[in-house]
C-alpha positions as YAML, in Angstrom:
chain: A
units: angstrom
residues:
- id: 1
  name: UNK
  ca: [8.40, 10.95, -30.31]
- id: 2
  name: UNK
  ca: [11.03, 9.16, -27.78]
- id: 3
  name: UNK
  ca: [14.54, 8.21, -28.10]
- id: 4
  name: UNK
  ca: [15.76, 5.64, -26.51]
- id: 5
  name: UNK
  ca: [19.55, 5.24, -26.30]
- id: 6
  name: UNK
  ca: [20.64, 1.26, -25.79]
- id: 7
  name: UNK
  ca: [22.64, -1.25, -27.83]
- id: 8
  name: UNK
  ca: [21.48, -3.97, -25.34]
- id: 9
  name: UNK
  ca: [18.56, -4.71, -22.93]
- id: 10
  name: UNK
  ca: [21.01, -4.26, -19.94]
- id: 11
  name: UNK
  ca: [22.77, -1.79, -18.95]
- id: 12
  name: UNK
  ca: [22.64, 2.47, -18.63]
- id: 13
  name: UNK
  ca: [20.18, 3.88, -21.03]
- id: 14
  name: UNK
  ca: [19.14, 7.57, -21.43]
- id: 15
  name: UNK
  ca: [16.04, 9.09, -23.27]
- id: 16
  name: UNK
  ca: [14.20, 11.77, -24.37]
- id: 17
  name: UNK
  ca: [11.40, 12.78, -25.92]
- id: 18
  name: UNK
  ca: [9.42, 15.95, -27.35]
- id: 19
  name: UNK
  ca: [5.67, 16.01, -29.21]
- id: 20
  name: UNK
  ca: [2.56, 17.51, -28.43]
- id: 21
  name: UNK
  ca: [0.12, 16.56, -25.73]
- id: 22
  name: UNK
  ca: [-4.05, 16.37, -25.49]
- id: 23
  name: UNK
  ca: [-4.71, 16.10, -22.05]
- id: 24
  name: UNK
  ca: [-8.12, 14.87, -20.36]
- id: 25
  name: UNK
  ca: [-8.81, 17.77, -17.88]
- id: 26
  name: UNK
  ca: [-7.38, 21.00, -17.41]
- id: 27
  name: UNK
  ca: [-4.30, 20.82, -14.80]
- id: 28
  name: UNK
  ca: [-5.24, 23.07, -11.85]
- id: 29
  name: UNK
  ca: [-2.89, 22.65, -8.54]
- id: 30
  name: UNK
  ca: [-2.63, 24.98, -6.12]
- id: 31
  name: UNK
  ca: [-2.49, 27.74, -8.44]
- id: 32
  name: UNK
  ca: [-0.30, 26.09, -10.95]
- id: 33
  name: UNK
  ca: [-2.86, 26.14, -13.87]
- id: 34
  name: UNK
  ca: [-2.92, 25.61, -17.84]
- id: 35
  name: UNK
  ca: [-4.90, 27.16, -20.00]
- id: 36
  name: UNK
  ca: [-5.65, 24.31, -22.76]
- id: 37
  name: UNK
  ca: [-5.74, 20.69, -22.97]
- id: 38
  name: UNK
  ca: [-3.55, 20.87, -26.27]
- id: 39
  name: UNK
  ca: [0.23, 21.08, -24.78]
- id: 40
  name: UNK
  ca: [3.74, 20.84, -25.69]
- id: 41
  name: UNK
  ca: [5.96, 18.04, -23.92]
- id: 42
  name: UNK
  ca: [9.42, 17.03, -23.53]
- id: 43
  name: UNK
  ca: [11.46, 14.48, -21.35]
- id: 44
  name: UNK
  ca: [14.69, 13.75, -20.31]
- id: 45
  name: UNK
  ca: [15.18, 10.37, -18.43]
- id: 46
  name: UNK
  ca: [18.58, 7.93, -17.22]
- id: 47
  name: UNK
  ca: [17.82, 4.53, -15.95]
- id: 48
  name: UNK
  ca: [19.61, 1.19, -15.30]
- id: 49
  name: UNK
  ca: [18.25, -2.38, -16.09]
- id: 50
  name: UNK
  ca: [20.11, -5.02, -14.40]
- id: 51
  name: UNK
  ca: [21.22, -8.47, -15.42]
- id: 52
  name: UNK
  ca: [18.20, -9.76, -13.07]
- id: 53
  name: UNK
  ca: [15.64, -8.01, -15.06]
- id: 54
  name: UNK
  ca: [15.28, -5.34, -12.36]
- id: 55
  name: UNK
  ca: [15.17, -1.55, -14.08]
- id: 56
  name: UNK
  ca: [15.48, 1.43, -12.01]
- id: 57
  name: UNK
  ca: [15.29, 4.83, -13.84]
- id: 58
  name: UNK
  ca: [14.45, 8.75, -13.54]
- id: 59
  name: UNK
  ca: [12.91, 11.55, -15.96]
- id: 60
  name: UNK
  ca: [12.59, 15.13, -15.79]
- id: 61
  name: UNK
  ca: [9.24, 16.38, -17.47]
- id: 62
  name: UNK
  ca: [8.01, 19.60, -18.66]
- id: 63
  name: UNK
  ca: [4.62, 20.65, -20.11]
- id: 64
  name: UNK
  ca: [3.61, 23.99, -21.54]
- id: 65
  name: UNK
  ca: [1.27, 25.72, -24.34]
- id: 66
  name: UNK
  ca: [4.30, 27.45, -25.98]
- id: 67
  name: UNK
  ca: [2.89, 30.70, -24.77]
- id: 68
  name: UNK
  ca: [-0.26, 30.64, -27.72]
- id: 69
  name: UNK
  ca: [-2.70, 31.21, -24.99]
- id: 70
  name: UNK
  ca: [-2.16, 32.94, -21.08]
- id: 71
  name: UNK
  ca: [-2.01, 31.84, -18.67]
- id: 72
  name: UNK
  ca: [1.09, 29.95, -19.68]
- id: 73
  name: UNK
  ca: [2.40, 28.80, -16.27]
- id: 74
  name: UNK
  ca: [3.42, 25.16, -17.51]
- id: 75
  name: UNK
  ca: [3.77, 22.34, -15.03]
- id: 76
  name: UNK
  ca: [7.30, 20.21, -14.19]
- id: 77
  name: UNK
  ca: [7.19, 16.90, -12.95]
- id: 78
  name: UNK
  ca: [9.81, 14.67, -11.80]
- id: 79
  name: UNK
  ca: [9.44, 10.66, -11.90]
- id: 80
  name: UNK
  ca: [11.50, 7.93, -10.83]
- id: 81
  name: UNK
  ca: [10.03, 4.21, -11.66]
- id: 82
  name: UNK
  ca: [11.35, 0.61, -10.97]
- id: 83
  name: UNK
  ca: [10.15, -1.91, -12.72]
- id: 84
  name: UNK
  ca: [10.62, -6.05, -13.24]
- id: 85
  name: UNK
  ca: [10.88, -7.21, -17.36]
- id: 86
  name: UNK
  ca: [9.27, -10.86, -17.62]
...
């Protein structure tokens, strides 16, 4: 589930999001390491789109099991995107 908060296609926006994740492989970095491919998820994100159809924007993400099964390290990522609407 994602909210995205906009009365227009121009403009600030904000959005988040929270749901449940089934992910491909098992995340293992450099220690960092979950336990199960079933993982909870949540966003928070600000952009900008401009009136040349140019949208820059950034989102904090988190995933985690919840702590059902160890190790529960979770992972945090942090994106930042651009992007041109046709």
């Amino acid at each position: 589930m994602c909210f995205v908060f906009a009365d227009n296609l121009r403009g600030l926006y904000f959005e988040g999001g929270i749901g449940v994740h089934r992910l491909s492989d098992l995340y293992n970095n450099d220690g960092r390491r979950l336990s199960t491919l079933f993982q909870f998820g949540d966003h928070l994100g600000v952009g900008y789109v401009f009136d040349n159809n140019w949208e820059i924007g950034g989102k904090i993400q988190h995933f985690s099991n919840g702590g059902y099964r160890k190790p529960n390290s979770g992972v945090n990522f942090i994106e930042v995107k651009s992007a041109y609407h046709f």
